[in-house]
N, C-alpha and C positions, 0 to 999 in steps of 0.2 A: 245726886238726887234722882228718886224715881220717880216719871210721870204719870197721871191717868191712864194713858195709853198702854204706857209699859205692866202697870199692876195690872190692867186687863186682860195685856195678853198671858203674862205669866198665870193667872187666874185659870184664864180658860185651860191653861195646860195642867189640869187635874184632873180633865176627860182626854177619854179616849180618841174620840171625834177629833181634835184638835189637836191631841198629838200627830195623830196621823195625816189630819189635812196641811199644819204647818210643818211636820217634820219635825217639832223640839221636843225636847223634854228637858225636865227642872231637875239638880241634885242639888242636896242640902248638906251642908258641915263642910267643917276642913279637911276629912280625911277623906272623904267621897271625893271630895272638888279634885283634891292633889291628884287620885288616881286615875281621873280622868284627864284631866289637863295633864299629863304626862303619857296617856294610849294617844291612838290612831282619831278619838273620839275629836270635831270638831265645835272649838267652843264659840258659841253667838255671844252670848255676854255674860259678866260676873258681875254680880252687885254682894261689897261685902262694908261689913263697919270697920276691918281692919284691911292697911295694907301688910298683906300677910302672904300675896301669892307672889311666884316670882315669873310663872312663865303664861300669866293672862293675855301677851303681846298686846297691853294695850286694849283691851277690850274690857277692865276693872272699873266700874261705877261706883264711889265715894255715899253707903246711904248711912242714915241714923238708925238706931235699936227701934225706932219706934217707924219706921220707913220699911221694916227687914219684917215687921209684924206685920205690914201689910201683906206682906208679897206670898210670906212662907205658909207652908204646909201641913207644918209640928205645930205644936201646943210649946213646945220652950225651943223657939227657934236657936241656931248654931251659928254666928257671927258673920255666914255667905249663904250666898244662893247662886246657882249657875245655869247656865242653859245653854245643851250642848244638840247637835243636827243629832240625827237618828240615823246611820248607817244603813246602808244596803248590805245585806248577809252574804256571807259568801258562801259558797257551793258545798254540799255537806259531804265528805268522805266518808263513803261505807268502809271503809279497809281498816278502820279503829273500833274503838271502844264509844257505842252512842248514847245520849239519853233520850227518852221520848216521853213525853208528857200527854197523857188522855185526859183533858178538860180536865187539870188542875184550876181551882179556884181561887183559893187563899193566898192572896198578897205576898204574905211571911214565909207561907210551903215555896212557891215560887225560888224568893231569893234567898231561903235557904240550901235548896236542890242548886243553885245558878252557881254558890260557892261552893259545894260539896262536890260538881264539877269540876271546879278551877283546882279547887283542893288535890282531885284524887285524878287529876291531869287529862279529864276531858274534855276536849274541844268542841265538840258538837251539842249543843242541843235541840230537839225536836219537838215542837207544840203544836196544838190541834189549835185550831181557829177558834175553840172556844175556851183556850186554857187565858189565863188572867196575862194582859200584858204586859213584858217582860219591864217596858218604862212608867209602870204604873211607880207615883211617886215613893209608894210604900215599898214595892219591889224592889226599887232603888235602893233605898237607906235600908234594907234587909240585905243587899249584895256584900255592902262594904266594900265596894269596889271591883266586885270579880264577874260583873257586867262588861267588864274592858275587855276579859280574856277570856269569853267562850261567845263563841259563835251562836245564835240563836235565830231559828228560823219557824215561822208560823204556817201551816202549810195543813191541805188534807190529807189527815194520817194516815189513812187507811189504803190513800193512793200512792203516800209513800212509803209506806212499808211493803204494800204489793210487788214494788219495783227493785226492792234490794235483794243480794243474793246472801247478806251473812243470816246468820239465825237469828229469829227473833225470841225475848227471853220476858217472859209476861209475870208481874209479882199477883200472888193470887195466894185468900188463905190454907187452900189446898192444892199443892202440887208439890214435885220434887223438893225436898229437905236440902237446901242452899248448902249444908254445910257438908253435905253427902254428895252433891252433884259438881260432878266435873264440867271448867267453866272454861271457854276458851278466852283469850285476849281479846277479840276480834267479837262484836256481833250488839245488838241493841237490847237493851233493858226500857221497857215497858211498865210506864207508874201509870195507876189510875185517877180518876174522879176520888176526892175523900167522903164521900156519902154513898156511891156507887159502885168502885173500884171501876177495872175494865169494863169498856164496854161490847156489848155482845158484837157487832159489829169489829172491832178492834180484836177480838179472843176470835173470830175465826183463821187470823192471818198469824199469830203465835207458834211458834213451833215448839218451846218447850216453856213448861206450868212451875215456875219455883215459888215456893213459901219459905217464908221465916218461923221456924218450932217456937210454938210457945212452951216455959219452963214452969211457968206457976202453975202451981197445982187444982186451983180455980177453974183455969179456963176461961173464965166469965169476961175477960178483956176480948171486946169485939175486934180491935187489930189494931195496928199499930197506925200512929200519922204518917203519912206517908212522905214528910222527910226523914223522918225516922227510920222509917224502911229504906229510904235510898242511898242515905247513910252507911246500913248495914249493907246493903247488896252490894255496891259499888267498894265499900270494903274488902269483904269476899272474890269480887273480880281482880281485884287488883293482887292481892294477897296471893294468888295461885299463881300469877304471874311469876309473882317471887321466886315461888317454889319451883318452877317449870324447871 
């Protein structure tokens, strides 16, 4: 059974405010829950209609379909709900392959970049203070789980990319031809704003300007989403590796 108390607090954890004042955050479904109750993530409580987890230690609350409608997020809730502490980040290594996020907005862009990370084996990611946060509920359920395994750190970009020594590598619709430019292992890729792109502020600390060619013969496409770009870039990075 879930209380008043309980549904209020899970409630409030749909703001931001309250993520961060309490530390939680909510994931929904079975396959989010499993990968997280199997990382480092620390779980407060599971309320599910089925006993279906096996490592809740005891922290699994017994609710009804019409209990799990209170609580959740979705429009056709997924049989649990959980709620796990918000981790301290850990310290980001320049010595790899980084991402850096300039006030990304959209939820969906978010936790798609977050798995195209995990995907394409990087560990780091770096957001401006004003990019969408990384436990927003919908960011969650767009990770599919690869919120467990990349580091994510919210921070002023501009005073940390000042401080690094590898290169920094800015997506813009004019600059060096990705597919012509030599890319090293080591150094940070730079997504902007989706209305914006970089910003001016951000593009002075850049040291080298890559775009994606457009092939249609139009042109008329303003650019690409920018997971879609990071997609391809992070492709490209990795892909030279190969060949080194």
């Amino acid at each position: 059974m879930v209380t008043k108390q309980e549904i209020k607090l899970i409630k409030s954890l749909n703001q931001k405010k309250y993520r961060q004042q309490l530390g939680l955050f909510t994931v929904e479904g079975i396959k989010g829950i499993e990968e997280f109750l199997k990382s480092d993530f620390k779980l407060h409580r599971l309320y599910t209609t089925k006993q279906i987890f096996d490592n809740s230690k005891g922290d699994a609350v017994g609710i009804s379909e019409n209990e799990l409608k209170k609580i959740t997020a979705l429009k056709n809730p997924n049989t649990a709900l959980a709620i796990f502490e918000i981790p301290k980040s850990e310290d980001v290594k320049d010595n790899t392959l980084i991402v850096a996020l300039d006030d990304v907005r959209d939820p969906g862009n978010l936790g798609t970049i977050i798995r195209l990370c995990d995907w394409y084996g990087v560990k780091d990611l770096v957001c401006s203070l004003n990019t969408v946060d990384c436990y927003n509920s919908k960011v969650v359920q767009a990770t599919m789980g690869s919120l467990t395994r990349v580091n994510i750190t919210y921070t002023n970009l501009d005073e940390f990319l000042s401080n690094l020594k590898s290169p920094i590598f800015g997506t813009y619709m004019n600059g060096e031809n990705i597919y012509n430019s030599k890319l090293p292992s080591e150094g940070i890729i730079v997504l902007g704003n989706e209305a914006n792109g970089i910003s001016e502020k951000i593009s002075s600390i850049i040291d080298r300007k890559i775009t994606i060619p457009q092939f249609g013969k139009s042109k008329e496409t303003e650019s690409l989403n920018v997971a879609n770009a990071a997609a391809i870039v992070l492709s490209e990075f990795r892909r030279r590796t190969i060949e080194m």
